[in-house]
matplotlib code that plots the C-alpha trace (Angstrom):
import matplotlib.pyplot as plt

x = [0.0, 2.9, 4.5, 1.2, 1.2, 5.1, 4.3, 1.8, 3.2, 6.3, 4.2, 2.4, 5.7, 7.2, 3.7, 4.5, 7.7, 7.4, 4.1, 5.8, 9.7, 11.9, 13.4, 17.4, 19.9, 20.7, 17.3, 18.4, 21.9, 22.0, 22.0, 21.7, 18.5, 17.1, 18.3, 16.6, 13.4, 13.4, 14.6, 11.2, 8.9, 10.2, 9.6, 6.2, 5.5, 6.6, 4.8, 1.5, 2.2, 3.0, 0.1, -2.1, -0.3, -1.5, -4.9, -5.2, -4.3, -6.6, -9.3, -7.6, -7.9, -11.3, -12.8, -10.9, -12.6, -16.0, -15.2, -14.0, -17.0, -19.2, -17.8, -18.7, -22.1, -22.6, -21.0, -23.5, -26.3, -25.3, -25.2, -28.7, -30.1, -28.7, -30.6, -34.3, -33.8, -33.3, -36.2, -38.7, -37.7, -38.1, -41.8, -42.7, -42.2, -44.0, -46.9, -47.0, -46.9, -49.9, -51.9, -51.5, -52.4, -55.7, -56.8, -57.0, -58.7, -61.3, -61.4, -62.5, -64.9, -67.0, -67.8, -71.6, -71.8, -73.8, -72.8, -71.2, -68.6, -67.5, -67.6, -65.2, -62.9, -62.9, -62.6, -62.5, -65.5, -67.9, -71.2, -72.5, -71.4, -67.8, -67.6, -69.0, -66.7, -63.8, -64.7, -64.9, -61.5, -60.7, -62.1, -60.0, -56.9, -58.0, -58.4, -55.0, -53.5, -55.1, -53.9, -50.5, -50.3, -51.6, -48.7, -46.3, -47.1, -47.0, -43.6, -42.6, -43.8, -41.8, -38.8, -39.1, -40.0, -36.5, -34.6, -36.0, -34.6, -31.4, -31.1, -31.5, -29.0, -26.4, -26.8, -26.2, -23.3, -22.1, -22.4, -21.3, -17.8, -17.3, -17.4, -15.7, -12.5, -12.6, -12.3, -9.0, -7.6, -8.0, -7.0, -4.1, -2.8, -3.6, -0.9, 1.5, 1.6, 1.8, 4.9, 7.0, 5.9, 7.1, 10.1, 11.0, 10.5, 12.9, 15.3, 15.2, 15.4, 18.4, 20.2, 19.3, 20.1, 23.5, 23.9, 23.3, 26.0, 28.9, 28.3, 27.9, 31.3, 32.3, 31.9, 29.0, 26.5, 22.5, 22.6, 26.5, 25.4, 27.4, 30.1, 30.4, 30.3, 31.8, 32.5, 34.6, 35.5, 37.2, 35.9, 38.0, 37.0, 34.5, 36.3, 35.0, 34.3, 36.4, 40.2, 39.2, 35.4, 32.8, 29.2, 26.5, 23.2, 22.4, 20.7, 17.4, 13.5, 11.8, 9.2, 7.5, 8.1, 11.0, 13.6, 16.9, 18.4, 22.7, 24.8, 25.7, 29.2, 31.0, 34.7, 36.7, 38.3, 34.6, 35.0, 38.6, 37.7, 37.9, 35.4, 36.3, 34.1, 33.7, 34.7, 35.7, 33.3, 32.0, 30.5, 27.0, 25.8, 27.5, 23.9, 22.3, 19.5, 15.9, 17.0, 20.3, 22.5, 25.8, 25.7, 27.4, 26.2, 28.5, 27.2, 29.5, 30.2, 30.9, 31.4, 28.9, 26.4, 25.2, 25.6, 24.8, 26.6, 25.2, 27.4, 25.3, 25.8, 29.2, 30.8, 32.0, 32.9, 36.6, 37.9, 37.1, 35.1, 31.8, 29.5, 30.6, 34.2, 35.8, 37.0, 39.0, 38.6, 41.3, 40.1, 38.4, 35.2, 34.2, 34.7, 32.4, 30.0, 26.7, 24.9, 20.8, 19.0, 21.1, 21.7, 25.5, 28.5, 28.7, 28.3, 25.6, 26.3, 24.2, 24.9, 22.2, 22.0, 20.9, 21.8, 19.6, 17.8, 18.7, 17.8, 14.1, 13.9, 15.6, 14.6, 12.7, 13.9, 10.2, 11.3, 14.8, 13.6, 10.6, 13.6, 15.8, 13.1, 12.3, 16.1, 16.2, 13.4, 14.9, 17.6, 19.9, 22.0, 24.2, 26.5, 27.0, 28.1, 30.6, 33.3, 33.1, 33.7, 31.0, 28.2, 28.8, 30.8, 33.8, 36.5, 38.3, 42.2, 42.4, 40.4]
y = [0.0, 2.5, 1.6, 2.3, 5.8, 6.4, 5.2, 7.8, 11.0, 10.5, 10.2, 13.6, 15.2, 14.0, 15.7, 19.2, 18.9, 18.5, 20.6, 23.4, 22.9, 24.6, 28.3, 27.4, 29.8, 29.9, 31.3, 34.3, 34.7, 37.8, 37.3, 40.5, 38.3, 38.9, 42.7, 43.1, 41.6, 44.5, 47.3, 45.9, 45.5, 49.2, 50.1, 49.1, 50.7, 54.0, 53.5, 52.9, 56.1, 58.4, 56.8, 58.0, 61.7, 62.4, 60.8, 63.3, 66.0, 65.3, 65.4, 68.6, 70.7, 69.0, 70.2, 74.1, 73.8, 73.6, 76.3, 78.4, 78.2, 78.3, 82.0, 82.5, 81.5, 83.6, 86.8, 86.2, 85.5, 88.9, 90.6, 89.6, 90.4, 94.1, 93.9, 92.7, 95.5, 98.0, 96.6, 96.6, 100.2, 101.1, 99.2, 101.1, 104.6, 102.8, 101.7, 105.2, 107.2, 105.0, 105.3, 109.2, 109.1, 107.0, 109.5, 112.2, 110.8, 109.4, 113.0, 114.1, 111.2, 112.2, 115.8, 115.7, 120.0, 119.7, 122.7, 122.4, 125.0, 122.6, 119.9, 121.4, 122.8, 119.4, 116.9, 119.3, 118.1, 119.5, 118.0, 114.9, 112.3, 113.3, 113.5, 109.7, 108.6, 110.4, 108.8, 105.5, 105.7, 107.2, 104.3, 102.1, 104.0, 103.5, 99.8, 99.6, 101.6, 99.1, 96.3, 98.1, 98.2, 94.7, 93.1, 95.8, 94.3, 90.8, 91.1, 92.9, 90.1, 87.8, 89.1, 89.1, 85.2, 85.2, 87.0, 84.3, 82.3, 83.4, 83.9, 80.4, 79.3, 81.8, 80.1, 76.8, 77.8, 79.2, 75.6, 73.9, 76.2, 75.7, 72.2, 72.0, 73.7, 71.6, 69.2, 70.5, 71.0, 67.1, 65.9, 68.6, 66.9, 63.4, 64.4, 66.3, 62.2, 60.6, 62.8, 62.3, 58.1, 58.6, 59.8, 57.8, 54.7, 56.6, 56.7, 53.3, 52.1, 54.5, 52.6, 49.5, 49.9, 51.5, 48.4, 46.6, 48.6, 47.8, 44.4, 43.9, 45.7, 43.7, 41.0, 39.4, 37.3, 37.1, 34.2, 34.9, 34.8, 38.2, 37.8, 34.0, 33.5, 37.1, 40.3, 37.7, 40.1, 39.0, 41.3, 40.2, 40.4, 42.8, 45.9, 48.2, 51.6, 53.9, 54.1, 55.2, 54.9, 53.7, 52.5, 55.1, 53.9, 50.0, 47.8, 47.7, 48.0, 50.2, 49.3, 52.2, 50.9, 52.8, 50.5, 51.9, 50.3, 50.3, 51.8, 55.2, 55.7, 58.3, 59.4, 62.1, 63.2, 64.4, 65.8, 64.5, 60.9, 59.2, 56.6, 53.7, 50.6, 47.9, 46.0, 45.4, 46.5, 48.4, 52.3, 52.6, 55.2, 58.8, 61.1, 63.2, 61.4, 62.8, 65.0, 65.7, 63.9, 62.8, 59.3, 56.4, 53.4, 50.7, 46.8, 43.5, 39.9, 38.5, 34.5, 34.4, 36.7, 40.1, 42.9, 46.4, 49.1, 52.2, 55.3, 58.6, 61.9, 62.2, 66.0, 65.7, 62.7, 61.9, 63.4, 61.0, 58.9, 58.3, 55.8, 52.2, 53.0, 49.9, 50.7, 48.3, 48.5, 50.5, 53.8, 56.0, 57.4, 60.4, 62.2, 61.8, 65.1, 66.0, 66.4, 66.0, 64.5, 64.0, 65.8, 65.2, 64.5, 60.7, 57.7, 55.7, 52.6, 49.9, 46.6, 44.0, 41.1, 42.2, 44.8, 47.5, 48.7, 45.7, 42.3, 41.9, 41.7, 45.0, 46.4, 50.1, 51.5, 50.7, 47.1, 47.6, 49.0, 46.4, 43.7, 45.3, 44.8, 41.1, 40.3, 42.2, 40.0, 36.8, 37.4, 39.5, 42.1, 44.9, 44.5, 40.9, 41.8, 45.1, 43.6, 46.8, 46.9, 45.8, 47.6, 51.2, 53.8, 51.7, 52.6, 51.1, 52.4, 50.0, 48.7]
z = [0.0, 1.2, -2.0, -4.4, -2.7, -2.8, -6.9, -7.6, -5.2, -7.7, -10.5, -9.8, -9.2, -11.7, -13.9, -12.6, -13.3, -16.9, -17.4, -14.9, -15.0, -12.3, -13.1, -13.3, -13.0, -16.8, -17.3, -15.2, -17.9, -19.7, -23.3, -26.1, -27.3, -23.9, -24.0, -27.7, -26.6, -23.0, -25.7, -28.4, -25.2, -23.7, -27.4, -27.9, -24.3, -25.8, -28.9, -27.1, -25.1, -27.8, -29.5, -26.5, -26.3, -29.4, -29.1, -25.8, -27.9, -30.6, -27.7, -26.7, -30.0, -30.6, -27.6, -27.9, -30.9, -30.0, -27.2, -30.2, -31.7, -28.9, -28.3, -31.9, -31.6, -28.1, -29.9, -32.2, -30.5, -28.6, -31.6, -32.4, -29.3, -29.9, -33.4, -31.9, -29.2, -31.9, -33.8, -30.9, -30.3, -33.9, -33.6, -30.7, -32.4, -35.5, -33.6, -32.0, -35.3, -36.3, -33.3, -33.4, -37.2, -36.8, -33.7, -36.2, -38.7, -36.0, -35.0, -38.7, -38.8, -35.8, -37.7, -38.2, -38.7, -42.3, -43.8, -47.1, -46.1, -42.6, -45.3, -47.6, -44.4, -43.1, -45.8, -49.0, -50.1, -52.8, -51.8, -49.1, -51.2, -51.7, -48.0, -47.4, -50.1, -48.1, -44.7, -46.1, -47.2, -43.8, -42.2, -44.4, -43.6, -40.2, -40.3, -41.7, -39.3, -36.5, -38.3, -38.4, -35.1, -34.3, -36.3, -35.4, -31.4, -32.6, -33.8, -30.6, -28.6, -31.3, -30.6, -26.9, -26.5, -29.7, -26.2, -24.0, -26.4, -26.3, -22.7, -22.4, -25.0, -23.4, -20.2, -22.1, -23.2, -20.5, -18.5, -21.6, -22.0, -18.4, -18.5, -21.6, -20.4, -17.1, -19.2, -21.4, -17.9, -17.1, -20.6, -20.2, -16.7, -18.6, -21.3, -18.7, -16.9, -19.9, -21.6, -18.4, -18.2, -22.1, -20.6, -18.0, -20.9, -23.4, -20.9, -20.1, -24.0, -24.1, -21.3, -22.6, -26.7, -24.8, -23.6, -26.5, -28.6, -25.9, -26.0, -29.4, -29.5, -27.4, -29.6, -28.0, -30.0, -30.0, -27.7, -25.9, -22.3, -21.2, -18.7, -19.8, -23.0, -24.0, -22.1, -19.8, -16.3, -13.5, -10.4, -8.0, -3.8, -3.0, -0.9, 0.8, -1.1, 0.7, 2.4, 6.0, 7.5, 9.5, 9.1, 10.4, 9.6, 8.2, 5.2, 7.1, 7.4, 9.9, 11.8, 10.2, 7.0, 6.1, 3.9, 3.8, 0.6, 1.3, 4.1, 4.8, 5.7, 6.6, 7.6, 9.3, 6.2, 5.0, 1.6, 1.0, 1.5, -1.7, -3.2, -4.7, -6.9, -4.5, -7.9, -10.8, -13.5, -15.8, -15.6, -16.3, -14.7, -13.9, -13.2, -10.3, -8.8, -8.7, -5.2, -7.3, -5.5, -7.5, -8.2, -9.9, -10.6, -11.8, -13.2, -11.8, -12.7, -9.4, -9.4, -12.4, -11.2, -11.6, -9.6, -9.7, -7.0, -6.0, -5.2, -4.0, -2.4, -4.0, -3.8, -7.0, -9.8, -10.4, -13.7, -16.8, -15.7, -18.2, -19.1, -20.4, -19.0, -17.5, -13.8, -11.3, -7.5, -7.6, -9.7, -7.6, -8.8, -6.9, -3.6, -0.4, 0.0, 0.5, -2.2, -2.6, 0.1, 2.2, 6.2, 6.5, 4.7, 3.7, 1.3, 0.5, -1.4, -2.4, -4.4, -5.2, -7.5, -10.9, -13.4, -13.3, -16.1, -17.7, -16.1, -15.9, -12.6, -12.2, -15.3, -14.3, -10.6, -9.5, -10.1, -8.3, -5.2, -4.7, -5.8, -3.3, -0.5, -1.3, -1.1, 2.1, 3.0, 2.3, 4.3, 1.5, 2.9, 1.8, 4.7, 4.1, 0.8, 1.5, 3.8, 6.6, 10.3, 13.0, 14.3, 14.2, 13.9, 13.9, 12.2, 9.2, 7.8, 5.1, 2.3]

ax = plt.figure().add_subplot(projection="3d")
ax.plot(x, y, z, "-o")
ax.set_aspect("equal")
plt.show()
């Protein structure tokens, strides 16, 4: 029975392991393959996010449009609104002219006195029947006049409910631009985050393809695993990174959640101390951070393995030192100072396992910090690594 179970248990291992094989260590080699298909996937990131700048600005100049012409129509509609009130005033003086006109000629009409001379003083009439035929055309001017008048008001009120009108629509439109230029604010803000995501991922396919050049000048192939196969680099021991100094604050986690990355360490020579790779390797790095802090980062082959070594607060770089140079723990890099964030003279050096910007597991600095943290938690630590004094603020005199 013991053996049945034993028979299957290694059966159903044996099923994962071929349906889910175990990560080895070669899958973690770098290869220029494996750089070329970061640099394509960085690339079609970048594509995708120009790709969305512009479609944000296409929203943009729509919607300015459509503002644009909204303050065409309101000038407009303003324009009209000057034109009815003109024309209601003009109809008012009309409807008074007419009003006046038709009281006089009522006035004529109520004239009864029969004397042939009233008759011809009044109407300039020869005889009775001239005079009717007069006040019936009276009475049609009259009638007119009323009729006149009638329209003249309807056409007043007309353009009074047209004002309404407008009133309402210039409200509309005032809501409508309001919201519309909220909106070119947001889209605005949209684009602002998306040009500086764009580049952040340009600078990180210009690392990469920088990579990709050295090593192909190096004489790497597609599928040379780098340090191994080509780009061969002995590193040597690690050392520590300066001649005289003493640890001042660890590799550690907070119990507020605070994760300091490296170690600071400082000296009594302050600004004179020089700083030194704590390896062999190569340059990759010589930049402020985003507090502008002078730092150098530098990429290892240690025993097989990647490593990349951080170098901040630096008072100044050492003359001709640049990017892709190849340094031994022996050049020094850069002077100890106190530059960006930083509340005293020291160094702060870090080195983990990967090749930042570079390995996928290390490939943005989002990635590298949460990578630094799980190593941290697994036991990893900077001071394990960098061969310095115990504890702290013990001094060292040689490297």
């Amino acid at each position: 029975m013991k053996r049945k179970l034993f028979i299957t248990f290694l059966a159903f291992v044996l099923t994962l392991l071929i349906c889910f094989p175990l990560k080895t260590n070669a899958d973690e080699k770098l290869t220029l393959r494996k750089l070329q298909a970061n640099y394509d996937a960085e690339k079609s990131k970048f594509d995708d996010n120009q790709k969305q700048i512009n479609l944000t600005q296409s929203e943009i100049n729509a919607k300015r449009n459509r503002i644009t012409r909204l303050k065409n129509e309101m000038a407009a509609i303003s324009k009209e609104v000057e034109t009815l009130n003109a024309e209601i005033e003009e109809y008012k003086v009309n409807i008074k002219g007419k009003i006046i006109q038709s009281k006089n000629l009522i006035e004529q009409l109520q004239v009864t006195e029969k004397s042939d001379m009233y008759y011809d003083y009044i109407y300039n009439a020869d005889s009775v029947s001239d005079m009717v035929y007069r006040s019936a055309v009276i009475k049609e001017i009259v009638d007119y006049n009323d009729k006149v008048v009638s329209t003249l008001n309807t056409m007043i009120e007309d353009n009074k409910k047209r004002e309404e009108e407008i009133a309402k629509r210039k409200v509309e439109i005032d809501k409508l631009d309001s919201e519309l230029n909220q909106q070119v604010v947001s889209l605005g803000e949209e684009k602002a985050k998306l040009t500086v995501g764009g580049v952040s991922i340009a600078k990180q396919m210009q690392n990469i393809e920088s990579k990709i050049k050295y090593y192909k000048s190096r004489g790497c192939k597609l599928d040379d695993v780098i340090g191994v196969d080509c780009d061969k680099a002995s590193s040597g021991p690690v050392r520590r990174p300066t001649q005289q100094g003493y640890v001042t604050q660890n590799n550690i986690l907070y119990s507020d959640g605070y994760f300091h990355r490296g170690l600071d360490i400082g000296s009594k020579r302050g600004k004179n101390e020089k700083i030194y790779p704590v390896a062999d390797g190569t340059i990759q790095g010589v930049e402020y951070d985003l507090y502008g802090a002078l730092m150098v980062r530098i990429d290892h082959i240690i025993n097989g393995k990647h490593y990349t070594s951080l170098y901040a607060h630096m008072s100044r770089f050492a003359p001709n030192i640049y990017k892709g140079k190849k340094v031994t723990s022996n050049d020094y890099i850069g002077y100890m100072g106190n530059t960006g964030k930083s509340t005293g003279i020291h160094l702060h050096v870090e080195m983990y396992d990967c090749w930042l910007y570079s390995d996928s597991k290390c490939l943005k600095w989002s990635k590298y910090t949460s990578y630094a943290l799980q190593r941290y938690r697994s036991g990893y630590n900077v001071r394990k690594m960098i061969p310095v004094t115990s504890g702290l603020y013990n001094t060292w005199y040689t490297r």
